[in-house]
C-alpha angles and dihedrals in degrees: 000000000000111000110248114221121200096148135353104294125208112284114225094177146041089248084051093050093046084050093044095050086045093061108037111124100005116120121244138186112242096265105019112164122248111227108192125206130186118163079195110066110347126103129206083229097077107092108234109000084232100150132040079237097062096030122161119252094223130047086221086063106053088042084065094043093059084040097061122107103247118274095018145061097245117118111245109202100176109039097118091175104092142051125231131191129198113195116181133197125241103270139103113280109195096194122186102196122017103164117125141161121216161110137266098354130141130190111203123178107213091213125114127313097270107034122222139185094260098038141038123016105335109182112205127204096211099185095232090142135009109275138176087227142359077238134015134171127185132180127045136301086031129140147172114210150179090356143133126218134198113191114164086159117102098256133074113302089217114015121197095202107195124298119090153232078061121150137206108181133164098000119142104219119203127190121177100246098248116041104029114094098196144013088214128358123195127185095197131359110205117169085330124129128212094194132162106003137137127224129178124192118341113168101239116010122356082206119024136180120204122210124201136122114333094358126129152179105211139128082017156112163217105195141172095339122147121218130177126155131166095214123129112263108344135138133242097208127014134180120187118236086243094060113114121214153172135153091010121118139197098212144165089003117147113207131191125190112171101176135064140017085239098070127113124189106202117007120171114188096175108102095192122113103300149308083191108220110203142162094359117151111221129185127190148171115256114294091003112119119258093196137356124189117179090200091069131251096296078087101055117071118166115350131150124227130189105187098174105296098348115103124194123182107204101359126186111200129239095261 
């Protein structure tokens, strides 16, 4: 029978307390279902993952598991009436194909509170067969929490793929410096919040927006988040031109690009009404551009730029 959560309940063992801690402060619906996932010791042969006893061995498994219709094993990519939950144990997960579509779905490592390679919840892209993302969500209520990736292949290492009030919070993103693209990509950003992650040396953007046709950047934000690579020439933060957006912010990020005169920390191209760029801290090499907004300096308050030697405190950007 799925565990029904309507507070955090009393933990009575260590896989209890690691599910408790996981969690803890997270919102969920009255009589959301508890997906459990253990590389260790679980199989996707078990039929639920409902237990830490009877856990699936891959996080795609137990995806499609809180996807089916009930009673079947059909996809369903459009049932916004139920709340799943995916908690996974501390472990490496070396996942082929994690590209899903739904709604109201949230993976969440159990590790510790800031998840690494070598311990918590490290999720691999192992390359076993060709892929848009190591991992890739699309729909609405979704979120990606408390995990580590890995991506050295020549895509995003976490891509947000459309839908929106979706959430990717706490996660340490790692590229290997030469092949992955982004840290995160997102298509469109509505009411959604990239907030608190780490991501280390992506090749072109550790965060990038992408603009196109019916896709926005709006009741949103990019929060909190902490970017460095030592990559030639890359961004820490990059919306497309065609990138529509109003009441969003990029906000408290603290950026670090050591390489290339060609760097830019934060460059908005989009010249629509925001997103609003405040208090980031951005360092960058000599000559290269702490921050660009297309939509002029009304949109930059209070940020603080190193570019080599040259100290500004607040600094609004040339836009």
């Amino acid at each position: 029978m799925a565990k029904s959560i309507t507070g955090i309940h009393a933990a009575t063992s260590f896989a209890d307390r690691i599910a408790d801690k996981a969690i803890n402060n997270v919102s969920l619906w009255p009589g959301a279902t508890i997906v459990h996932v253990d590389q260790a010791v679980g199989s996707d042969a078990n039929t639920g993952g409902l237990t830490w006893e009877k856990p699936y061995a891959t996080l795609d498994a137990a995806i499609d598991f809180a996807r089916y219709q009930f009673g079947t094993t059909t996809i369903s990519y459009t049932d916004k009436n139920r709340r799943f939950v995916v908690l996974v144990k501390p472990g490496h997960y070396n996942e082929t194909s994690l590209w899903w579509s739904g709604y109201n779905l949230s993976v969440i490592g159990c590790g510790p509170a800031v998840p690494g390679k070598d311990y918590g919840v490290s999720i691999n892209y192992d390359g076993g067969e060709t892929s848009t993302a190591a991992f890739l969500m699309s729909g609405s209520g979704n979120s990606l929490e408390n995990v580590h990736v890995y991506c050295d292949a020549a895509i995003p290492a976490v891509y947000l793929y459309n839908g929106d009030n979706n959430l990717i919070r706490n996660c340490v993103i790692e590229a290997d410096g030469t092949n992955c693209t982004y840290g995160i990509k997102a298509d469109s950003v509505k009411g959604s919040r990239i907030e608190g992650n780490v991501i280390q040396n992506t090749a072109t953007a550790g965060i990038y927006l992408d603009g196109g046709a019916d896709r926005y950047f709006i009741e949103g934000w990019i929060r909190n988040n902490h970017i460095h690579s030592n990559v030639a020439n890359t961004t820490g933060i990059l919306v497309d031109v065609d990138m529509l957006s109003y009441n969003a912010w990029i906000d408290h990020n603290f950026v670090s690009l050591t390489n290339g005169a060609s760097c830019k920390g934060i460059d908005v191209n989009t010249t629509s009404l925001g997103p609003c760029v405040t208090d980031n801290y951005v360092s960058v090499p000599s000559s290269a551009t702490p921050i660009e907004h297309a939509g002029g300096d009304q949109f930059l308050m209070g940020n603080h730029t190193a570019a080599g030697t040259t100290n500004a405190d607040p600094n609004p950007a040339a836009g």
